[in-house]
BAMIVEX-289558 format. One line per field, with one value per residue: residue number from 1; x, y, z of N, C-alpha, C in turn; residue in one letter. Coordinates in Angstrom, 3 decimals. Layout:
BEGIN
pos: c(NUM / ...);
n.X: c(X / ...);
n.Y: c(Y / ...);
n.Z: c(Z / ...);
ca.X: c(X / ...);
ca.Y: c(Y / ...);
ca.Z: c(Z / ...);
c.X: c(X / ...);
c.Y: c(Y / ...);
c.Z: c(Z / ...);
code: c(A / ...);
REM end
This chain:
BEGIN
pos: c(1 / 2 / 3 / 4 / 5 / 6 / 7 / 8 / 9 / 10 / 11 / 12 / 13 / 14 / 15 / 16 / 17 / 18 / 19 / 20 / 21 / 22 / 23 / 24 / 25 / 26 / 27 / 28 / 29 / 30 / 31 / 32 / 33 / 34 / 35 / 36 / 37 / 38 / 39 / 40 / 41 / 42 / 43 / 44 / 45 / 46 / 47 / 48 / 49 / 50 / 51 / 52 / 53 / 54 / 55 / 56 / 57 / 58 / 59 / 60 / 61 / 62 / 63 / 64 / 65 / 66 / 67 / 68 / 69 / 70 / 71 / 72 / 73 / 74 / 75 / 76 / 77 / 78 / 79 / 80 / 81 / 82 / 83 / 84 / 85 / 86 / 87 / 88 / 89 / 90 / 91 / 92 / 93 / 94 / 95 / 96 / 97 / 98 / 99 / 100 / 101 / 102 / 103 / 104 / 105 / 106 / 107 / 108 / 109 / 110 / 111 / 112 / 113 / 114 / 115 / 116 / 117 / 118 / 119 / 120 / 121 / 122 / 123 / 124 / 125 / 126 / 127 / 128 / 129 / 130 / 131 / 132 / 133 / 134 / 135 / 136 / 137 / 138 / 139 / 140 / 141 / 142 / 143 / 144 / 145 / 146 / 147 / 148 / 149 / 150 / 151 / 152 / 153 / 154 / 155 / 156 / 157 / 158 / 159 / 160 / 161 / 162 / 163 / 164 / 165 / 166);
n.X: c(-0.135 / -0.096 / 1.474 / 3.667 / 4.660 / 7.344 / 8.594 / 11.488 / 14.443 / 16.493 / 19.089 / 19.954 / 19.612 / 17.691 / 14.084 / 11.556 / 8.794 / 6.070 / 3.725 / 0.774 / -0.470 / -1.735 / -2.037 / 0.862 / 2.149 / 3.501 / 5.339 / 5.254 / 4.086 / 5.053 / 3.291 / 3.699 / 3.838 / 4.515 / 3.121 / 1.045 / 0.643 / 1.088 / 0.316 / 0.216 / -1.140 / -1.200 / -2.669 / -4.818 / -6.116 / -6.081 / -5.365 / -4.024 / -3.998 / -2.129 / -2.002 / 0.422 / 1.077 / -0.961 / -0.022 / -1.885 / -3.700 / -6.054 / -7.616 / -8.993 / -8.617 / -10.639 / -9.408 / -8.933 / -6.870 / -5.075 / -2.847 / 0.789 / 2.341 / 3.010 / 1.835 / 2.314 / 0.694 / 1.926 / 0.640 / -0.256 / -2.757 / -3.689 / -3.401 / -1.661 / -2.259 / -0.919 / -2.265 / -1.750 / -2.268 / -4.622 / -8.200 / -10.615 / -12.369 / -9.973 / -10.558 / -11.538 / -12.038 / -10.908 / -8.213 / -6.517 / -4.739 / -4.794 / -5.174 / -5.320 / -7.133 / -6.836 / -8.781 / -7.904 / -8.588 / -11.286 / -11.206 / -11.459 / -11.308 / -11.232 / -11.032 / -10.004 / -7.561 / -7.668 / -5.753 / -3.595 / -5.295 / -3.813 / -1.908 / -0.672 / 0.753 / 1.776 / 4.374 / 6.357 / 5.284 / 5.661 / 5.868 / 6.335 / 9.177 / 7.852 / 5.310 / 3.368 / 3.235 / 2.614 / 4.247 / 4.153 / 5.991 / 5.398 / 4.324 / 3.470 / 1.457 / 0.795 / -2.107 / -3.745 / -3.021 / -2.085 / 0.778 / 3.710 / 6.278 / 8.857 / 10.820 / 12.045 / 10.693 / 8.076 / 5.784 / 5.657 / 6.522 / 8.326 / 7.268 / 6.668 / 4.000 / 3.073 / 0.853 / -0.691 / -1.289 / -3.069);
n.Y: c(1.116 / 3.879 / 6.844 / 9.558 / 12.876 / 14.331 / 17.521 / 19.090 / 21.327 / 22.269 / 23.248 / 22.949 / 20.299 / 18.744 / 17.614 / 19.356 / 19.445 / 17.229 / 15.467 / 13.913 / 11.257 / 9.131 / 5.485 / 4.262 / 6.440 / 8.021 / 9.620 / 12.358 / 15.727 / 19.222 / 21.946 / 24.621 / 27.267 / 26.586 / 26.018 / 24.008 / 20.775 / 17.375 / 13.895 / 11.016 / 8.304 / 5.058 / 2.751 / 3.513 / 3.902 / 7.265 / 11.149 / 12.561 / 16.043 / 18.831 / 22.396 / 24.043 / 26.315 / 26.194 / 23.688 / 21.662 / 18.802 / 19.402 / 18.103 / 14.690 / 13.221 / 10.656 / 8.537 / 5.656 / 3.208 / 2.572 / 4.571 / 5.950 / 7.333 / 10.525 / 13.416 / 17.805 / 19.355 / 21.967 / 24.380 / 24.396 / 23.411 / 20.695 / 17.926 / 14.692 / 11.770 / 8.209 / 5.243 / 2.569 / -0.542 / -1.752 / -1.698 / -3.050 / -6.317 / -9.397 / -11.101 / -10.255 / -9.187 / -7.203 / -5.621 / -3.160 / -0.650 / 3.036 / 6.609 / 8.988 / 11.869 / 14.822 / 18.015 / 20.119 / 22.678 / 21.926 / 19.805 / 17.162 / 14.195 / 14.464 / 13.195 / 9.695 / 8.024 / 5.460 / 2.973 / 0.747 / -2.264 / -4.879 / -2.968 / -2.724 / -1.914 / 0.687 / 3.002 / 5.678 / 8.972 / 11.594 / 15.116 / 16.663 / 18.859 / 21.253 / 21.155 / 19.793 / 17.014 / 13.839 / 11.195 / 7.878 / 5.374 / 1.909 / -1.854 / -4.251 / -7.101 / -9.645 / -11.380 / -12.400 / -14.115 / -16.729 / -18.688 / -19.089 / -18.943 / -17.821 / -16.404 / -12.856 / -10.619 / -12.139 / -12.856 / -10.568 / -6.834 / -4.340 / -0.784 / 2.008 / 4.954 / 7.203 / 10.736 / 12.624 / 16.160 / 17.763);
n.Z: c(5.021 / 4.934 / 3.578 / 3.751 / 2.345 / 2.614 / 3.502 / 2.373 / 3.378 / 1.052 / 1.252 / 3.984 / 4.410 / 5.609 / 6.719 / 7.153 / 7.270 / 7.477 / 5.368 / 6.192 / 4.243 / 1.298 / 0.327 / -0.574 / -1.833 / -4.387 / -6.964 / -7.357 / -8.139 / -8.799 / -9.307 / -11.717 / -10.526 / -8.060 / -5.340 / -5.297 / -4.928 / -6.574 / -5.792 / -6.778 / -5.279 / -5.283 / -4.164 / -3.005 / -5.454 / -6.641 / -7.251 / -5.200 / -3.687 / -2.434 / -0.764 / -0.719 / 0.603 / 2.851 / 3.715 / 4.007 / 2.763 / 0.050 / -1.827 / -2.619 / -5.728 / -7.587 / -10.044 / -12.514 / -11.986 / -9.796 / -9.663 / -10.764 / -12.371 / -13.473 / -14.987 / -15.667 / -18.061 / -20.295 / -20.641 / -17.829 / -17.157 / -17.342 / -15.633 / -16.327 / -15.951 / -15.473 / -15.361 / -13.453 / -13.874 / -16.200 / -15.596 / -15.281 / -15.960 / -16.495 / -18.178 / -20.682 / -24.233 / -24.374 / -23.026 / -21.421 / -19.531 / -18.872 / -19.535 / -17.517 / -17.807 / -16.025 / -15.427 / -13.845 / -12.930 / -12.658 / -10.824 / -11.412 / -12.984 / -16.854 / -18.842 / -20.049 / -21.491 / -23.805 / -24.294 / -26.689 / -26.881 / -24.644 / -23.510 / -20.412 / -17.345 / -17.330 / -16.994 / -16.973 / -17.188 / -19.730 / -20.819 / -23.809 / -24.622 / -26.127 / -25.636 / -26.829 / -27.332 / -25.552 / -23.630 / -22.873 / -20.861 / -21.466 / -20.624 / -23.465 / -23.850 / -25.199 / -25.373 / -26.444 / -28.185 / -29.462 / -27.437 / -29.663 / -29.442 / -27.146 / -27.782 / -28.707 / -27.531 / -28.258 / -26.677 / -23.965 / -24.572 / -24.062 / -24.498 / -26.037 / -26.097 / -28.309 / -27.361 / -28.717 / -27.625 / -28.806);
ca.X: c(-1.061 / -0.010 / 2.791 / 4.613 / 5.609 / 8.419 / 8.924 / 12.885 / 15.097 / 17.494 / 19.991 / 20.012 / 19.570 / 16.664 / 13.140 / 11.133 / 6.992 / 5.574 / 2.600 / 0.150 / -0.684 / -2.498 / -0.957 / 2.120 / 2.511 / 4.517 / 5.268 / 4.981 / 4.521 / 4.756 / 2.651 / 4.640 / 3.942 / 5.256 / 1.996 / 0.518 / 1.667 / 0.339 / 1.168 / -0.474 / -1.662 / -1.307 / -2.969 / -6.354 / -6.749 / -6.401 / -4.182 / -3.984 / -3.745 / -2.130 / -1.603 / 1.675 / 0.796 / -1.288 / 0.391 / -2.805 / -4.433 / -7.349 / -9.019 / -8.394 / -8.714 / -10.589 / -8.668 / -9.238 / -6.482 / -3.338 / -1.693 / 2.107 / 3.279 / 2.201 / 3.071 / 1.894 / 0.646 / 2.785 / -0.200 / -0.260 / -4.368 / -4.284 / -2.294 / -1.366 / -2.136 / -0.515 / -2.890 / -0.789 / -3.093 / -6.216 / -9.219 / -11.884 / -11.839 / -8.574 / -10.814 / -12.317 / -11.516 / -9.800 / -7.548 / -5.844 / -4.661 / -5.780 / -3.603 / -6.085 / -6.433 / -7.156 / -9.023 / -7.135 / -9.252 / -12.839 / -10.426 / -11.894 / -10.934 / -12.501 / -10.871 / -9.582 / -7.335 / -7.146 / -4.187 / -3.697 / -5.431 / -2.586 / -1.284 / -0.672 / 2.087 / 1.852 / 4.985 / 6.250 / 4.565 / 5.997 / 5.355 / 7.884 / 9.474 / 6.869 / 3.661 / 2.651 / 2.696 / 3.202 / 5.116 / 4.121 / 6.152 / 4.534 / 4.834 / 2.670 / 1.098 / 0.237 / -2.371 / -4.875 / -2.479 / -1.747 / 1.979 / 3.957 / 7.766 / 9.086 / 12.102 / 11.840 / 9.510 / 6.626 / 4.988 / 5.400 / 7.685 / 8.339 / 6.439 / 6.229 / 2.745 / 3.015 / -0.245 / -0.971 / -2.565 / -4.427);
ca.Y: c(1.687 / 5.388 / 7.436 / 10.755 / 13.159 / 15.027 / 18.573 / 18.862 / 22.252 / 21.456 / 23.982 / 22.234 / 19.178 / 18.360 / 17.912 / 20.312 / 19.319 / 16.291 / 15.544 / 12.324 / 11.027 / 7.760 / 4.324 / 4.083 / 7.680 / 8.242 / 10.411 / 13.799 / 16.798 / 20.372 / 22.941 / 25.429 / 28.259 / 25.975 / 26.115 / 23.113 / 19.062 / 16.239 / 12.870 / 9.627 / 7.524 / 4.110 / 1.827 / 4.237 / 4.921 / 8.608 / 11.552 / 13.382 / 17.734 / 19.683 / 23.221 / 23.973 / 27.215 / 25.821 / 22.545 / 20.800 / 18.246 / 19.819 / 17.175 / 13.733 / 13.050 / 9.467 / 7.872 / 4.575 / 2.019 / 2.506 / 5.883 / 5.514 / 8.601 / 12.010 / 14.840 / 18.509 / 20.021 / 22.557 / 25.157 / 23.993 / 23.307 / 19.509 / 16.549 / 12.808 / 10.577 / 7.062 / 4.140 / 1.150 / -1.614 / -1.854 / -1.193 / -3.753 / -8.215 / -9.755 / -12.215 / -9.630 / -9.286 / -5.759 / -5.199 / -2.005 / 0.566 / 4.148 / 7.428 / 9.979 / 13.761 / 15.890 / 19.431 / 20.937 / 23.699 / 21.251 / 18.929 / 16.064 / 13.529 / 14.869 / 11.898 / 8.572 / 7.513 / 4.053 / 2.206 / -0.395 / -3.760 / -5.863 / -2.346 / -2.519 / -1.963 / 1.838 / 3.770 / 7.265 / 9.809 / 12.887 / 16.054 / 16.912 / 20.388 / 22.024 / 20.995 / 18.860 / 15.396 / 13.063 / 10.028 / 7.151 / 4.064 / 0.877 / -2.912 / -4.678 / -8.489 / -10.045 / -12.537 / -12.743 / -14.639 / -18.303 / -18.728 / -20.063 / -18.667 / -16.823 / -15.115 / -11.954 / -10.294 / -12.150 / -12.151 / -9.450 / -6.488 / -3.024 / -0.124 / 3.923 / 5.389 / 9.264 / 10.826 / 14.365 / 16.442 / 18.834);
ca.Z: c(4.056 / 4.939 / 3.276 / 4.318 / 1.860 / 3.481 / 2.626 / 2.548 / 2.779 / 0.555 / 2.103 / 5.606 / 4.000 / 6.787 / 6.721 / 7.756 / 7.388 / 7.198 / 5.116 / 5.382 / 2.212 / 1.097 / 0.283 / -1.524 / -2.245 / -5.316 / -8.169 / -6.799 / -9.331 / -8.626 / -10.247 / -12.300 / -9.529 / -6.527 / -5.170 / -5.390 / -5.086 / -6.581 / -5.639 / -6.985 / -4.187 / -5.867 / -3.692 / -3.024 / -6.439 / -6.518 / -6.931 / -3.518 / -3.897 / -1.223 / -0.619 / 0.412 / 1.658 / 4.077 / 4.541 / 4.325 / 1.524 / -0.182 / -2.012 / -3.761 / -7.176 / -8.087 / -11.567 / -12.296 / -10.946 / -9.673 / -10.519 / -10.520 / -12.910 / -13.784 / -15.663 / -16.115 / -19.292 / -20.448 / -19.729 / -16.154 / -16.952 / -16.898 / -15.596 / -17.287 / -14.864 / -15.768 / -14.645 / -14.034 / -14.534 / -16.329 / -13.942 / -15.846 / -16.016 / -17.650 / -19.418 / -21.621 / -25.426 / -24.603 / -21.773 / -21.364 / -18.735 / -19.843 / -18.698 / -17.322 / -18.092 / -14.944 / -15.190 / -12.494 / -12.403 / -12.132 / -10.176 / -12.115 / -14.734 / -17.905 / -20.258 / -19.881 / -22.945 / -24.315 / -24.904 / -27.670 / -26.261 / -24.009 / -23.078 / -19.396 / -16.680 / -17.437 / -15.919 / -16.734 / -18.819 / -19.595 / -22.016 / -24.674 / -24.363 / -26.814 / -24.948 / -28.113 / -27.300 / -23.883 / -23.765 / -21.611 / -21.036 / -20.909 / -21.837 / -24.125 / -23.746 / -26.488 / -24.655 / -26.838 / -29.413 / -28.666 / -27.056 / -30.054 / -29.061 / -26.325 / -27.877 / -29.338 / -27.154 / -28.719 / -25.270 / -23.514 / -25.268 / -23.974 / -25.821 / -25.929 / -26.948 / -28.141 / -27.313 / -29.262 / -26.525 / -29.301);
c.X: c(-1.019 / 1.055 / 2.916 / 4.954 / 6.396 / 8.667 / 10.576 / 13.482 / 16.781 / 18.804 / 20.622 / 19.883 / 18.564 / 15.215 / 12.510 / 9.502 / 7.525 / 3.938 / 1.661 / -0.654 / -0.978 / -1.408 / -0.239 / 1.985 / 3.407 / 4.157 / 4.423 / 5.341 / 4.264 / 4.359 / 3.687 / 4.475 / 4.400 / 4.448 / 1.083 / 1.503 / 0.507 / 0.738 / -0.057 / -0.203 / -2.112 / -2.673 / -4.765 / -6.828 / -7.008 / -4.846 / -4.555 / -3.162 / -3.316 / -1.393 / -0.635 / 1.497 / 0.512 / -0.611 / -0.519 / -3.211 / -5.856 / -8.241 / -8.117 / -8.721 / -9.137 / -9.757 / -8.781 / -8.359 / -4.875 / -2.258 / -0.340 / 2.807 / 2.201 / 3.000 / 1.722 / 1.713 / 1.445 / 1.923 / -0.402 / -1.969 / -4.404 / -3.192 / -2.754 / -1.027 / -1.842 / -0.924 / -1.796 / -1.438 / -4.507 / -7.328 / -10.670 / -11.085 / -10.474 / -8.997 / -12.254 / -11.618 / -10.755 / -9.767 / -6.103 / -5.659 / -5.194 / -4.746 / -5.094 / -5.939 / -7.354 / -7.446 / -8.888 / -7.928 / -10.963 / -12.598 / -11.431 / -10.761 / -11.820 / -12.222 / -9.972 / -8.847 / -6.968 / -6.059 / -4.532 / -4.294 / -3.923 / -1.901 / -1.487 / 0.945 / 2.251 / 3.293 / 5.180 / 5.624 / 4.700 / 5.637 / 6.269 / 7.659 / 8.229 / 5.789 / 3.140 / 2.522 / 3.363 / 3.222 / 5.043 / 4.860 / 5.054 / 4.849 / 3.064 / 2.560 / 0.375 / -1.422 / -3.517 / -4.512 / -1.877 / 0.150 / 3.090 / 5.808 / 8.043 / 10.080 / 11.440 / 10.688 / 8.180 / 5.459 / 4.449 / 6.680 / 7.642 / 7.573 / 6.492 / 5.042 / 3.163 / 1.753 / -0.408 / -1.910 / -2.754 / -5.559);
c.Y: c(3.212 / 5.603 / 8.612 / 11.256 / 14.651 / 16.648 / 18.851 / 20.677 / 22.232 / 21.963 / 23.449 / 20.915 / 18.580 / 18.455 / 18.703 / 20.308 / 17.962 / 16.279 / 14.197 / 12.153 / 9.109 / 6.802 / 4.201 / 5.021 / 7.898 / 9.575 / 11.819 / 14.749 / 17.894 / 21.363 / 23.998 / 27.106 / 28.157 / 26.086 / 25.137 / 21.668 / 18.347 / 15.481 / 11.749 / 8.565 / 5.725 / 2.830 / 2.224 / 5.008 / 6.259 / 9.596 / 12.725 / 15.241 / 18.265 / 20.995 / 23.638 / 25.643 / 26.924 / 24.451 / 21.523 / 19.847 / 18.971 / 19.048 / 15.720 / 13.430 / 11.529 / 9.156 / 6.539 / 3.293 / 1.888 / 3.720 / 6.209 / 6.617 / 9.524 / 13.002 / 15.802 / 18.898 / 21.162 / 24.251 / 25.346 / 23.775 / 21.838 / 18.293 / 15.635 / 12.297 / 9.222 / 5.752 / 2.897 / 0.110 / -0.881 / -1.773 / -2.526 / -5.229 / -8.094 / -10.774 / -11.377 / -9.474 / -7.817 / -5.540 / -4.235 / -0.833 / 1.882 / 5.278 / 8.892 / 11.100 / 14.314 / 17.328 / 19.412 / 21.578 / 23.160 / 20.026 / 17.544 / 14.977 / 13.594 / 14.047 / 10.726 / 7.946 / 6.324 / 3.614 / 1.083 / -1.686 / -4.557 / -4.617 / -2.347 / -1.743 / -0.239 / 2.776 / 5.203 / 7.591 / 11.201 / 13.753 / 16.681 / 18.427 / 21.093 / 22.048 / 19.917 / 17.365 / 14.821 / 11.598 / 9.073 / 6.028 / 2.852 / -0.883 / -3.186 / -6.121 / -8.601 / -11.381 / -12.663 / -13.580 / -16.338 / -18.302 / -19.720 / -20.329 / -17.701 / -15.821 / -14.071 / -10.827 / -10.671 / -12.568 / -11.388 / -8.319 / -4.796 / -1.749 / 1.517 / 4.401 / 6.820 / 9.554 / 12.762 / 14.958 / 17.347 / 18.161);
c.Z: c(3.985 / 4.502 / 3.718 / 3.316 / 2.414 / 2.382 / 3.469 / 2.406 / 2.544 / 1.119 / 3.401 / 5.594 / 4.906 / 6.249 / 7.851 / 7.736 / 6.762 / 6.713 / 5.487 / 4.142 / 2.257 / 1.112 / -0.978 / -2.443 / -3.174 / -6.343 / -8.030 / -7.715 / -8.213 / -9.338 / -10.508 / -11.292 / -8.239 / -5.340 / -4.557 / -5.879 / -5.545 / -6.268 / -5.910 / -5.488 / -5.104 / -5.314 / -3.530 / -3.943 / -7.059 / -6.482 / -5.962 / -4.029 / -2.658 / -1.642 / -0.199 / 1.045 / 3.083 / 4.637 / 4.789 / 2.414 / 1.325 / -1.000 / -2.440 / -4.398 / -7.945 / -9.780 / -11.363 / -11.826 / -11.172 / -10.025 / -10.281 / -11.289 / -13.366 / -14.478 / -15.772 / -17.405 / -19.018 / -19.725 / -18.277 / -15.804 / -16.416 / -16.315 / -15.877 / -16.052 / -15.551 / -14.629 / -14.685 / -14.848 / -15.135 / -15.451 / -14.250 / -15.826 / -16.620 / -18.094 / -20.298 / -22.794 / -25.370 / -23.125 / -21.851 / -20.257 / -19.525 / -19.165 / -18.950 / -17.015 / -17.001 / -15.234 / -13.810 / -12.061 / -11.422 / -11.182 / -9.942 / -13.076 / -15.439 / -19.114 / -19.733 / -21.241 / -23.218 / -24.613 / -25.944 / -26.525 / -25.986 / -23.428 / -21.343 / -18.366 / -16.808 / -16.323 / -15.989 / -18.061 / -18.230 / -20.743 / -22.620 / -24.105 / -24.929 / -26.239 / -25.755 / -27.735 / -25.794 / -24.381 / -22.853 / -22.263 / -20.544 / -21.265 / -22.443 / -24.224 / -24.917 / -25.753 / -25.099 / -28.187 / -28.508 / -28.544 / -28.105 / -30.083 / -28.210 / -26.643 / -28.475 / -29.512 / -27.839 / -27.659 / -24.287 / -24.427 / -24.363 / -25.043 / -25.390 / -26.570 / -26.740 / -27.887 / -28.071 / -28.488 / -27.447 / -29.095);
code: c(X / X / X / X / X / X / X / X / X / X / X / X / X / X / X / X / X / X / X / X / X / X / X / X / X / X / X / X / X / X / X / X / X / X / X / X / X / X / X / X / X / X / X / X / X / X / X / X / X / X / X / X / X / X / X / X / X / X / X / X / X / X / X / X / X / X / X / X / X / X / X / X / X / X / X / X / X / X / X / X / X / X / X / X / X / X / X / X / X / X / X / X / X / X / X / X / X / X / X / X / X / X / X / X / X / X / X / X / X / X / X / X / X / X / X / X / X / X / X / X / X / X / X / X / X / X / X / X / X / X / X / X / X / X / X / X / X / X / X / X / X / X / X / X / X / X / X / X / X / X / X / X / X / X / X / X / X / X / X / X / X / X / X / X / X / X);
REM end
């Protein structure tokens, strides 16, 4: 239930610090000053902050379930957290993961954004060159439609949502 993320110098090819870090530590960003790490902590819900100055974690970040990718805004104000699953029943008339926006600065989540109903499975989400829009993959279940053929993804299908961060 614990992960490690290893600080590496790439030169010597060796690690050189060890961090601890929640369960199933993934998807590690670095702030555009090299400063600061994030890393989604999948399993405890949360994305985990550490200082690399000090070498220590300074807080962790609740989001609602499962955070598996991330990306910075182009500003370096907020990060796209990518929920995997949905966080609410799966016998409700709308089931959807959500991809939550982090004030960095109030080291909060100050929005939670909807996905189309059946959107789940949430993986990467990144921010085009310009800053203008972020790109999460995800698939899409149809499972609120009765099963009447399996070809042609009419079950589950792969999907890209753009999101316009104005």
């Amino acid at each position: 239930p614990e992960s490690t993320v290893c600080i590496i110098d790439t030169r010597r090819g060796k690690i050189v610090e060890k961090l601890p870090a929640g369960h199933t530590a993934q998807a590690p960003v670095l702030s555009h000053d090299g400063k600061t790490l994030y890393v989604c902590c999948r399993f405890n819900n949360c994305v985990s902050v550490f200082d690399l100055a000090t070498k220590k974690k300074v807080r962790d970040i609740p989001v609602p379930r499962e955070p598996v990718g991330a990306a910075l805004t182009i500003d370096g104000k907020h990060l796209l957290v990518a929920n995997h699953i949905h966080a609410g029943r799966s016998d409700g008339d709308v089931v959807a993961s959500t991809l939550s926006v982090i004030d960095l600065a109030a080291g909060k989540v100050v929005k939670d954004l909807a996905f189309p109903n059946g959107s789940t499975l949430l993986r990467e989400v990144r921010v085009s060159p310009d800053g203008k829009y972020a790109c999460v993959a995800h698939t899409l279940g149809r499972f609120h439609l009765p099963t009447t053929q399996i070809e042609r993804a009419w079950i589950n299908s792969n999907a890209l949502t753009l999101i316009d961060l104005a």
